[in-house]
C-alpha positions as CSV (number, residue, x, y, z in Angstrom):
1,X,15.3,22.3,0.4
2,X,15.3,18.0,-0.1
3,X,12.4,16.3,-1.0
4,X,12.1,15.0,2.4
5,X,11.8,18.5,3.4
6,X,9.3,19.6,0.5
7,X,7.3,16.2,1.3
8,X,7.4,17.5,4.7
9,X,5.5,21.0,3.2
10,X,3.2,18.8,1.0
11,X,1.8,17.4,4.1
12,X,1.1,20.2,5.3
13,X,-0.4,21.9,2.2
14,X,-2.2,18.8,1.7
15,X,-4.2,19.5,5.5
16,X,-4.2,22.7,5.5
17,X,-7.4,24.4,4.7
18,X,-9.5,21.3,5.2
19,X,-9.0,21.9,8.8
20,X,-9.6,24.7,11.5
21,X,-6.2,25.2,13.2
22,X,-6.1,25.8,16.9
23,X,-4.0,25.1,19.5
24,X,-4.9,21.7,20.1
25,X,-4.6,20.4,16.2
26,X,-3.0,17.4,15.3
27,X,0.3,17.4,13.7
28,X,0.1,15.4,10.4
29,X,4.1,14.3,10.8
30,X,3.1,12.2,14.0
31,X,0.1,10.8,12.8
32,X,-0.2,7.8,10.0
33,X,-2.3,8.8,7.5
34,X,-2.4,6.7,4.6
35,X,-0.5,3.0,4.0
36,X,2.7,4.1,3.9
37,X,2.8,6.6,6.8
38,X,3.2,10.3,6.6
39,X,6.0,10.6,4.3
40,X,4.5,8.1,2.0
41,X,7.5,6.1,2.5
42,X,7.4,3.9,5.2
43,X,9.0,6.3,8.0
44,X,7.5,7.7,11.1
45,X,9.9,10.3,11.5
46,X,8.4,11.5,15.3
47,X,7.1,7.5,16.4
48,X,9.2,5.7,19.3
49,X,7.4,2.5,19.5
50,X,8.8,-0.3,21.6
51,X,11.8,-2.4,20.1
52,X,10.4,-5.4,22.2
53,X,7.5,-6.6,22.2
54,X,5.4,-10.1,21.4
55,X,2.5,-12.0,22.5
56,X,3.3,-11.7,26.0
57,X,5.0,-8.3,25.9
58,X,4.3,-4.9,25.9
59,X,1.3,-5.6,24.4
60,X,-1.7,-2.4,24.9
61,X,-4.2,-4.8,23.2
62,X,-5.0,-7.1,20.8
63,X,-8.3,-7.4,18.7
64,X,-10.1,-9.7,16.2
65,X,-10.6,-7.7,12.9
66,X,-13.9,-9.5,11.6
67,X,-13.3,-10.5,7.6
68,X,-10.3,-11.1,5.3
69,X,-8.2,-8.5,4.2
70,X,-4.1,-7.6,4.2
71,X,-5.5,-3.4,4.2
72,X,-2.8,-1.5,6.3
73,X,-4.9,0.6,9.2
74,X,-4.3,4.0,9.1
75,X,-4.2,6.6,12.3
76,X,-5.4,10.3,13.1
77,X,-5.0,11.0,16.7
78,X,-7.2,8.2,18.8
79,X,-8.7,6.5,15.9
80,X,-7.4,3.9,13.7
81,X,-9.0,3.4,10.7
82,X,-9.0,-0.6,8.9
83,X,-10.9,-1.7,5.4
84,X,-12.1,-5.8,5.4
85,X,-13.9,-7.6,3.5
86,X,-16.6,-9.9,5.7
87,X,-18.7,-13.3,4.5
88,X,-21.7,-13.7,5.4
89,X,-22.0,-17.0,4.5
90,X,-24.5,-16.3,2.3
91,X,-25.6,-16.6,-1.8
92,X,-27.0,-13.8,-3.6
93,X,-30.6,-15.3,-3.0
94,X,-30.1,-15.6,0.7
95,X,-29.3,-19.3,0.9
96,X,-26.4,-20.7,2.8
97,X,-23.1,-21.9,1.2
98,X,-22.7,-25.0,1.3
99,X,-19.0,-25.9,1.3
100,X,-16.6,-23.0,2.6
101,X,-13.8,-25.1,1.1
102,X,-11.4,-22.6,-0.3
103,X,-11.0,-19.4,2.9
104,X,-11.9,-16.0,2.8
105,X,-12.9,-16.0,-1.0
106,X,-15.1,-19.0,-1.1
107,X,-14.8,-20.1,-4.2
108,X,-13.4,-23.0,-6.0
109,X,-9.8,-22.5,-6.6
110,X,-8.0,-23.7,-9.4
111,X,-4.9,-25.2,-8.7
112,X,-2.9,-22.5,-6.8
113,X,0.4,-21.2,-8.3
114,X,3.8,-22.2,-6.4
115,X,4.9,-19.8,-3.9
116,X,6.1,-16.5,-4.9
117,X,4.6,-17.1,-8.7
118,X,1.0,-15.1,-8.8
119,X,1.1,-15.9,-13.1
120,X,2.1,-15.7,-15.9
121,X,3.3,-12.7,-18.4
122,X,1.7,-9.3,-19.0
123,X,-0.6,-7.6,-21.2
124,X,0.1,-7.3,-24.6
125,X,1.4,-3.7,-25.4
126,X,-1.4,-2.1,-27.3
127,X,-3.8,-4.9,-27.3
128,X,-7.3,-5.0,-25.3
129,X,-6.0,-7.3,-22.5
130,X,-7.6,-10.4,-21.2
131,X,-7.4,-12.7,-18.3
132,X,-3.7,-14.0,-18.8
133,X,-2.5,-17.4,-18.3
134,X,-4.0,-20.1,-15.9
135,X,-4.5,-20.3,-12.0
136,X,-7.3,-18.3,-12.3
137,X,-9.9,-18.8,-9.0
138,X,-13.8,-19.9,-10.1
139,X,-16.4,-17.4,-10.1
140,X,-17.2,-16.6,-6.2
141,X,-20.6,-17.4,-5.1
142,X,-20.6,-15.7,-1.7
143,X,-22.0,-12.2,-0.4
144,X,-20.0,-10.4,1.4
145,X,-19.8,-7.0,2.8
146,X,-17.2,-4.2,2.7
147,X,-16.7,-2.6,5.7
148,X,-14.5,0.6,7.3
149,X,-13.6,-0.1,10.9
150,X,-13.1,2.4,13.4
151,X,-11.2,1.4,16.4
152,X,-10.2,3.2,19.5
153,X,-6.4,3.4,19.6
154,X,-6.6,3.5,23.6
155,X,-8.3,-0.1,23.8
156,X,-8.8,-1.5,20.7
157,X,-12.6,-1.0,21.3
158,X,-14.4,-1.0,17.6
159,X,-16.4,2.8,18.0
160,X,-18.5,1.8,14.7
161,X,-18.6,0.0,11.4
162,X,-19.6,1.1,8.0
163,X,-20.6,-1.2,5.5
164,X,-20.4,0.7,2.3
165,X,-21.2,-2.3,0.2
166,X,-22.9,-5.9,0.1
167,X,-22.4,-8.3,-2.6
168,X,-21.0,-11.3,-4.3
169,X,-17.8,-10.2,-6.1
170,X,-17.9,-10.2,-9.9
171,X,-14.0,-12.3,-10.1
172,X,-12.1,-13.7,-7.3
173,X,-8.3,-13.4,-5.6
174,X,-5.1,-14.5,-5.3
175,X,-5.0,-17.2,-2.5
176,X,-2.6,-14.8,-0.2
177,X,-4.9,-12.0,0.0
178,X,-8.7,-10.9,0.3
179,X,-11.1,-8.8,-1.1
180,X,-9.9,-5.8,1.0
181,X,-6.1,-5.3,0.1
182,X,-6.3,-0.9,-0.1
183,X,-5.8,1.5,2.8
184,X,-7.8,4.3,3.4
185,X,-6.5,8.1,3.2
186,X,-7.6,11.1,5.4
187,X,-6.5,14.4,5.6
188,X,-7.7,14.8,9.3
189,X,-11.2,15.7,8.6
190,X,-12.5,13.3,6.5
191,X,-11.8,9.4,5.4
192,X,-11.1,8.1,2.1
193,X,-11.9,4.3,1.4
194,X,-11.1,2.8,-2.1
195,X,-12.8,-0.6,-2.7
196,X,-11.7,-1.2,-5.6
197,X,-14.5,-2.4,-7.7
198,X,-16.7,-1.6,-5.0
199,X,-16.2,1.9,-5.3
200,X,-14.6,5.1,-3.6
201,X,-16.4,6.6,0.0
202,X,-16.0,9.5,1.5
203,X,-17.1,10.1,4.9
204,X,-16.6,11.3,8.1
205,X,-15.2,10.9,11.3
206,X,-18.1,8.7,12.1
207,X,-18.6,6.6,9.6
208,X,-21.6,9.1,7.8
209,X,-21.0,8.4,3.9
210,X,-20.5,12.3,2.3
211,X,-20.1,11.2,-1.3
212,X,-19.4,7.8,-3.2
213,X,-17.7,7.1,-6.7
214,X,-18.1,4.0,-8.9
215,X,-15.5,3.1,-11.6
216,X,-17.0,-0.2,-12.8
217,X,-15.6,-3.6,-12.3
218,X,-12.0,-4.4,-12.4
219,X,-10.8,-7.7,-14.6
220,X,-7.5,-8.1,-12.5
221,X,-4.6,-10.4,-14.6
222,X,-5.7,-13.7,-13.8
223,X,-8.3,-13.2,-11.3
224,X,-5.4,-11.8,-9.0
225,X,-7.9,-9.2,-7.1
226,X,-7.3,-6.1,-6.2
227,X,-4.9,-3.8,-4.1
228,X,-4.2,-0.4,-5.0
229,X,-5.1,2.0,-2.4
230,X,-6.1,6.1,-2.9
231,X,-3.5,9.4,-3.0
232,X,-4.3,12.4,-1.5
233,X,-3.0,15.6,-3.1
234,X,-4.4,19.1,-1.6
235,X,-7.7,19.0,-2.3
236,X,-7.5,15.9,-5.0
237,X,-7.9,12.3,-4.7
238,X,-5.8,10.7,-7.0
239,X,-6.7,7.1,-8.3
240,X,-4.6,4.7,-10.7
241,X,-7.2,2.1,-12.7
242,X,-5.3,-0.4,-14.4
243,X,-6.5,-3.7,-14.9
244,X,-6.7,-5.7,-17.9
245,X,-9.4,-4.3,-19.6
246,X,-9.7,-1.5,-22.4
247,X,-10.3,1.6,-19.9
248,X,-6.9,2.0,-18.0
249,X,-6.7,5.8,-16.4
250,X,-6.1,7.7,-13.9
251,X,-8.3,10.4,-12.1
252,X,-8.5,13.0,-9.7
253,X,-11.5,13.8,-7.6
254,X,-12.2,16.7,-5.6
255,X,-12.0,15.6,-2.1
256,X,-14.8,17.5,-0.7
257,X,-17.7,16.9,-4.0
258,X,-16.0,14.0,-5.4
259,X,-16.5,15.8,-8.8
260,X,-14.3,14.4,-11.5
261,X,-11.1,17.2,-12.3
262,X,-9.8,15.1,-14.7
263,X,-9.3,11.9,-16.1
264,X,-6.3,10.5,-18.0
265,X,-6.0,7.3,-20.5
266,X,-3.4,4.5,-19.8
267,X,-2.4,1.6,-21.2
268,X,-1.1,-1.2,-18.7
269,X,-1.5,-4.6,-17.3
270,X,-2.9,-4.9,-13.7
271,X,-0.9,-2.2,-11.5
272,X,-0.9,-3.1,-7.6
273,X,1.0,-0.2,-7.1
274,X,-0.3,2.8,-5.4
275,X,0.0,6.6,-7.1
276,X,3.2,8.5,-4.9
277,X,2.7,12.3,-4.5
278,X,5.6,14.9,-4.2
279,X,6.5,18.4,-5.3
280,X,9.4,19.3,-7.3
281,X,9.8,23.1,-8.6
282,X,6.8,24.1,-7.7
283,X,5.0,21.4,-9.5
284,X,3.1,18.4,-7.1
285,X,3.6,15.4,-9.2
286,X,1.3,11.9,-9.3
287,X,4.0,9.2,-9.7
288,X,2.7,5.6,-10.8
289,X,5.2,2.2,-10.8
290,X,3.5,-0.1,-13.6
291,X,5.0,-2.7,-15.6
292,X,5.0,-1.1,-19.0
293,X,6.4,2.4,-17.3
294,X,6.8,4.4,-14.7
295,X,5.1,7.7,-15.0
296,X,4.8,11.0,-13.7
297,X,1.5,13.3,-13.8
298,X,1.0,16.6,-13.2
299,X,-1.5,16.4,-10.3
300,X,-3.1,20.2,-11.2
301,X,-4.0,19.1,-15.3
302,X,-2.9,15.3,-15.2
303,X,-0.6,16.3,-18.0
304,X,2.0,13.3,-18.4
305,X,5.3,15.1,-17.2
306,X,8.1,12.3,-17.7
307,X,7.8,8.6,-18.4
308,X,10.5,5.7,-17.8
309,X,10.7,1.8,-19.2
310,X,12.4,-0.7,-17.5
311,X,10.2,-2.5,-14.5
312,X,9.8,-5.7,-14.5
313,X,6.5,-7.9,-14.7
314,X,3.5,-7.4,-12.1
315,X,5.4,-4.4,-10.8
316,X,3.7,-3.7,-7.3
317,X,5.8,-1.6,-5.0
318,X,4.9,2.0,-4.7
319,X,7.3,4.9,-5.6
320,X,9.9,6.4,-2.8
321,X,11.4,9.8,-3.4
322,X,14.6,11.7,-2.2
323,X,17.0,14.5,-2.9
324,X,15.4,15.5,-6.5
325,X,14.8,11.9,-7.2
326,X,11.9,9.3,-7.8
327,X,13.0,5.9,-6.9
328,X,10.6,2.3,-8.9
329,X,11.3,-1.2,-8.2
330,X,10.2,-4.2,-9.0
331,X,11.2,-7.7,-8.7
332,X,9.0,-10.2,-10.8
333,X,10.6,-12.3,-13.1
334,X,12.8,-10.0,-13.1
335,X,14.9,-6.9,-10.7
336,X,14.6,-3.2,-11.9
337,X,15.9,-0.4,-9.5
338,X,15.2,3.2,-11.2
339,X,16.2,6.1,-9.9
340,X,14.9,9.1,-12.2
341,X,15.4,12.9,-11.7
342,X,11.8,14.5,-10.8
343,X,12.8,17.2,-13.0
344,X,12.4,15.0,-16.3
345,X,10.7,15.8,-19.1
346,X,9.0,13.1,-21.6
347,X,10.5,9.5,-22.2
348,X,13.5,9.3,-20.2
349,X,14.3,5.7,-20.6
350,X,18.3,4.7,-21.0
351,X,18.6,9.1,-20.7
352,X,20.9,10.5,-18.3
353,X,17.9,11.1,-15.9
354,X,18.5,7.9,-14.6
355,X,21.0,9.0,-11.8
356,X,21.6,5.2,-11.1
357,X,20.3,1.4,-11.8
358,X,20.3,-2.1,-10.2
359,X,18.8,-5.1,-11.6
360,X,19.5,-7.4,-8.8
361,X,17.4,-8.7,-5.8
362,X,14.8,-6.2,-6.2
363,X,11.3,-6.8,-4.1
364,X,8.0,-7.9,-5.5
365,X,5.3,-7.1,-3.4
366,X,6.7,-5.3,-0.4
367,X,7.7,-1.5,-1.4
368,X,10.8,-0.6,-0.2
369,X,11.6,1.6,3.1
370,X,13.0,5.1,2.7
371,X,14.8,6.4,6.0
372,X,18.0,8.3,6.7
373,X,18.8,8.5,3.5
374,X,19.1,4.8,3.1
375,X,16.5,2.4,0.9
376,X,15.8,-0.8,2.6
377,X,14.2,-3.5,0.1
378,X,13.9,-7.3,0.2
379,X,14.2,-9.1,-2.6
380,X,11.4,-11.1,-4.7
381,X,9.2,-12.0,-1.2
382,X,12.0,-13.7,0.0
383,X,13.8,-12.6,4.0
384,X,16.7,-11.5,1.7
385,X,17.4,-7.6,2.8
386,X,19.7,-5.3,0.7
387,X,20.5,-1.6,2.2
388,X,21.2,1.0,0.0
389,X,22.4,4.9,-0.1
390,X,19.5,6.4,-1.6
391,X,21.0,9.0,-3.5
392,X,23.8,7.6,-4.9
393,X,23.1,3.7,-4.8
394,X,25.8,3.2,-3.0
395,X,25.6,-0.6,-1.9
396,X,26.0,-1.3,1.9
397,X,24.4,-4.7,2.2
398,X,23.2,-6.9,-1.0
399,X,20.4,-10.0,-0.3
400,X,21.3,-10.4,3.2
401,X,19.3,-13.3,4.4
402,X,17.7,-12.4,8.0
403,X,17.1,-14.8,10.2
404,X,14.0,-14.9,12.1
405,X,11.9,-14.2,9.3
406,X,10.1,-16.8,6.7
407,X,8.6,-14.9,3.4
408,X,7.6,-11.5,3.1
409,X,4.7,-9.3,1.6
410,X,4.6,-6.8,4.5
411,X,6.6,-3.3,3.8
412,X,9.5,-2.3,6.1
413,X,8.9,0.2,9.2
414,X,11.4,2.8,10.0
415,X,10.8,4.5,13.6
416,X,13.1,5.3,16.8
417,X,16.6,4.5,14.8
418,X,15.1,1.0,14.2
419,X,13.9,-0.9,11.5
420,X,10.7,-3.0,11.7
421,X,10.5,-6.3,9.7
422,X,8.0,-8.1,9.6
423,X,6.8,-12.1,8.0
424,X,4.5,-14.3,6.3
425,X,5.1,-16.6,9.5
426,X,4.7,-14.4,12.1
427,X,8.5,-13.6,12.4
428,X,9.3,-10.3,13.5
429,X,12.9,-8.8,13.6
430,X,14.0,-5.3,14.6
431,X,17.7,-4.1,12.9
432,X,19.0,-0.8,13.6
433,X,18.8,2.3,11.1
434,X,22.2,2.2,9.7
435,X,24.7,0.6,6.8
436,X,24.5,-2.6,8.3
437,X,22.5,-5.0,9.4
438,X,22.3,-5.4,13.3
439,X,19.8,-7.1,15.0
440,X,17.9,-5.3,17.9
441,X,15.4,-8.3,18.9
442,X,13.2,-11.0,17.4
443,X,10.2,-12.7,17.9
444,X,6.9,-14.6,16.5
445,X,3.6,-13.4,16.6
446,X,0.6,-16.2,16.2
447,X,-0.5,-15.1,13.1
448,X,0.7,-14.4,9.6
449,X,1.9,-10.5,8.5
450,X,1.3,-9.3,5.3
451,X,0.1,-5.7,6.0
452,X,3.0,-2.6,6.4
453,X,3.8,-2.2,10.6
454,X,2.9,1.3,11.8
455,X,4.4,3.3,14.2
456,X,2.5,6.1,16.1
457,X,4.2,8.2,19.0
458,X,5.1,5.5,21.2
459,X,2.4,2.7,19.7
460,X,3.3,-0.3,17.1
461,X,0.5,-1.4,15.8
462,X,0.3,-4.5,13.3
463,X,-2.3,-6.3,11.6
464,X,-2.2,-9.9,11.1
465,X,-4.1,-12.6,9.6
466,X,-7.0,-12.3,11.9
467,X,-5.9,-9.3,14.4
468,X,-4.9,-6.5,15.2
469,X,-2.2,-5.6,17.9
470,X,-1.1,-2.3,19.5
471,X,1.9,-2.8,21.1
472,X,3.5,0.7,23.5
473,X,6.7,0.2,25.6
474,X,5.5,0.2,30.0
């Protein structure tokens, strides 16, 4: 059996049991369930969403999303699920704010970094952390409140909002994002929304809060915010808390009490990444991308199972796995390409668990795609595509500039044999699944993408700046 196949299984473990099966229950293979869709990986496996599509075209509906916030939605049959952040144009006291001179984060920015450059270094191994060089944003002065959207995925009517929180955040962001960056999880029954520093919520289908969790405040590397999302594993929610403070760790909660199972120390800089699940040998790992290592938990105990060195700075994209293998990048001042046997055991750095390297036009924010075998990654957040056997790292195509698209945070779709690209300018381009890259159709949406395209049955849906779209095929 491949890991695709034994992710496949983990799904359904995963739902199983938290659901009453009959006849008319949704498959968790066409449905997209957390940020990076039901493989965890960026594939829809069973979506055929429309290769054209644009303002004007094929488009089933198009919304204002109220608030700030690059949060991929996430889908369970006709619901789709969206976390923002939304001023209220308000101080603590109930006064107005004055000047709204700096976006979504009202605040008083300091002066922003250059594109592409969110700071400077990381932590100091060992030592307690701090705030890291400058650019760091002023302290925010405006309340806002943090909200779960439910939207119907028929009409893009909003069926109700949930505002789990309301308050002036304790440190600000990075100009390119908000204060809602994480995607929720569900496992078909219930809904998992990680705020960050505003806390964990579970609740339910509509929008009644079941249990909450609070983990303290976050001191991000220079005031970056935050952006991790939440793992679900069985009946475990798995969360990574790095920042750059002294109490690093990571936790599982059961996903029906929210009682802590067990709690694990780490020592890293900020990690953007989110936690990757997958079972090898009977064993469901926790696998977490940081700067200082990759590492694998054990998701029953959180025993450490296997560790690797080698990322680069700020490492942000999330973990792919295939065919026995766990697969970190990063691409910050720096390119790191790992691909590690999920069948290590303690420090594998420069072993032979390393099946294969590349330190070469790796990504930096956007995780890379895994479908057909093939890893599709940009490189720094640059429109510079490399295709790669996944396996082997076999090199098809190496920083292959696409045109059509300007920047990129947003991770890569794979559905229908195509893959879905998508811009900081709006720029959209669809290539074909394959060792090459052949363009299927382009076009430029009004607003800027930053959040991971999804793919359900026959819908695309993509949030933008301001938006959201649902596009389906006539």
């Amino acid at each position: 059996m491949n890991v695709s196949t034994k992710l496949t299984t983990l799904l359904g473990s995963m739902f199983l049991g938290s659901l009453c099966l009959n006849a008319a229950e949704l498959d968790p293979a066409q449905q997209w369930p957390n940020w990076r869709g039901p493989l965890a990986n960026g594939s829809a496996p069973t979506a055929t969403p429309p290769t054209e599509f644009g303002e004007q075209k094929n488009l089933k509906w198009k919304v204002t999303i109220p608030g700030s916030g690059t949060a991929t939605p996430i889908v369970w049959g006709d619901k789709i699920f969206v976390q923002t952040a939304i001023p209220t144009g308000k101080r603590a006291n109930g006064t107005p704010v004055a000047a709204l001179t700096s976006g979504p984060s009202v605040m008083a920015q300091a002066t922003p970094p250059p594109p592409g450059d969110p700071g400077q270094g990381t932590r100091r191994p060992g030592g307690p952390g701090g705030p890291g060089g400058g650019m760091r944003g002023e302290q925010p002065v405006e309340v806002f409140q943090f909200a779960v959207l439910c939207l119907d995925r028929n009409t893009g009517k909003t069926l109700w909002t949930k505002v789990v929180r309301e308050q002036v955040p304790h440190e600000g962001h990075h100009q390119t994002h908000g204060y809602a960056s994480g995607s929720p999880v569900t496992d078909g029954k219930m809904l998992y929304a990680f705020f960050g520093s505003r806390g964990l919520y579970a609740m339910d289908f509509s929008g009644n809060i079941k249990w909450e969790k609070d983990f303290g405040d976050q001191q991000t590397r220079n005031g970056f915010g935050e952006g991790t999302s939440p793992a679900l594993a069985g009946d475990r929610i798995i969360i990574n808390w790095d920042h750059e403070g002294a109490d690093d760790f990571i936790v599982a909660l059961d996903k029906t009490s929210g009682k802590e199972l067990w709690r694990k120390p780490r020592n890293e800089a900020t990690t953007w990444s989110t936690p990757f699940i997958v079972e090898h040998a009977g064993i469901t790992q926790a696998i977490v991308n940081a700067t200082g290592k990759t590492r694998s938990y054990d998701v029953k105990n959180g025993d450490l199972l296997w560790e690797c060195g080698g990322q680069s700075a700020n490492a942000i994209p999330s973990v792919v796995a295939t065919d026995g293998l766990a697969i970190a990048m990063s691409g910050f001042r720096g390119y790191a390409v790992n691909a590690i046997k999920l069948g290590s055991k303690g420090d594998v750095t420069g072993s032979d668990s390393l099946v294969w390297t590349y330190n070469k036009g790796t990504p930096y924010v956007p995780s890379p795609l895994l479908y057909g075998g093939k890893l599709y990654f940009f490189s720094g957040t640059e429109a510079m595509l490399s295709i790669f056997d996944a396996k082997t790292g076999e090199r098809h195509v190496e920083t292959e500039r696409i045109a059509g698209l300007t920047g990129v945070y947003a991770s890569p779709l794979g559905a229908g044999g195509n893959v879905y690209l998508a811009g900081r300018d709006g720029g959209m381009v669809v290539i074909k699944q394959g060792s090459k890259v052949e363009t299927v159709f382009k076009t430029r949406l009004d607003e800027p993408v930053d959040a991971q395209p999804v793919a359900v049955g026959k819908d695309l849906i993509i949030r933008g700046s301001k938006s959201l779209y649902c596009f389906a095929a006539n």
